[in-house]
Structure formats: structure tokens, C-alpha cells
N, C-alpha and C positions, 0 to 999 in steps of 0.2 A: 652423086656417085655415078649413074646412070644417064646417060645421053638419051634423049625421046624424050617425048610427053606420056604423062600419065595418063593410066585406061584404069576405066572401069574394067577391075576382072571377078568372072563368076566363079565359083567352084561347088561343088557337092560335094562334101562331109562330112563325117561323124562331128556330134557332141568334143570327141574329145582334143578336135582341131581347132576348135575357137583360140582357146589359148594358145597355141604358139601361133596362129595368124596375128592374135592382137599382141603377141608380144614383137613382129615382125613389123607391123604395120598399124601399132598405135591403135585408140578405141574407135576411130571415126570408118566403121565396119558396118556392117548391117546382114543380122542374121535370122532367117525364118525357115518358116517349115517350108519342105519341098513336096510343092503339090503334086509334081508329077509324080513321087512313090506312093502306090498304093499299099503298099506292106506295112508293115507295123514296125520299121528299118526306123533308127534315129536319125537318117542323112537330115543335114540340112544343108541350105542353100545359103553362102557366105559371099558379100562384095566388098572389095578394099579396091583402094587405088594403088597402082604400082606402076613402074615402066616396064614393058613386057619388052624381056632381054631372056639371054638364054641361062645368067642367073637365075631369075625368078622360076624359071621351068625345072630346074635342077632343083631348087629349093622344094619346089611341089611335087618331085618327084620321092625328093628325098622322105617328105611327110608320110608317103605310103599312101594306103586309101583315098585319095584324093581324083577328083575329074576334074580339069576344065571345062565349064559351061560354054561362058563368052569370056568376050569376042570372039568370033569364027574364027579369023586370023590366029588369035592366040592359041585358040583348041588346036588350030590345022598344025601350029609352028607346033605345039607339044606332041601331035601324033607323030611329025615327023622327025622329033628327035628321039623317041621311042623307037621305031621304026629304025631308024641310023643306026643307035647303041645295040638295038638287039642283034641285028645283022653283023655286029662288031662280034659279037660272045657265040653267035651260030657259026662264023667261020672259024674260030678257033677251036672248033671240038668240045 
């Protein structure tokens, strides 16, 4: 469907994002705890393979809650289409 090769991508999520990733991207996922929260926070740390297109970034954005870990590249591309759309909705008033 997607032109590029597939990446490993990381994301930080609640529990309740498992599912629609594995319904997105099949069981071959790999989900554990995320050591870096020290709070008592349910995040976990979830990896699938995808091609990182500006689909995929719209899709994770769409989920809510959601961070891109990795790839750099991939996290940088999602700051900056964050970045882009909010600067769309601050100039309109």
C-alpha cells in the first residue's frame, strides 16, 4: 500500500492502545512495561513494524494519548507535523 521499507516504530501507551495497534498491525507487536515511568502510570512501551508515511503519523495521532519513541527520524517527522497543523489552527483565530 505504502512505498519505503518497514521500521521498527516505538510508541508509549496506555493499556488501552494494544488493541487497535494489533488490530492495525497484526499480533507480531511486542509490548512491555516502560521502564522509564516511575509513576504507577499504566504506559507501556509497544513496537510493530510499519512504513513511516505521513499516514501512519495521522493514524497515531488520531489514537490520542500516544508518543513516538523511535526512530528519531520518525519522532522528529511527527513533531513536525504537529508543529505544521497547529500553526494551521493558530492562524485562523
Amino acid at each position: 500500500m505504502f512505498t519505503g521499507d518497514e521500521r521498527k516504530i516505538t510508541v508509549a501507551a496506555s493499556e488501552e492502545m494494544v488493541g487497535p495497534i494489533i488490530d492495525q498491525f497484526g499480533k507480531n507487536i511486542k509490548v512491555c512495561a516502560n521502564p522509564d515511568k516511575t509513576d504507577k502510570s499504566n504506559e507501556l512501551l509497544i513496537e510493530f513494524y510499519a512504513v513511516p508515511s505521513i499516514i501512519l503519523l495521522g493514524w497515531l495521532v488520531g489514537l490520542g494519548d500516544v508518543e513516538v519513541i523511535g526512530p528519531k527520524e520518525v519522532k522528529e517527522d511527527m513533531i513536525d507535523l504537529l508543529k505544521k497543523t497547529s500553526a494551521k489552527y493558530d492562524r485562523q483565530g
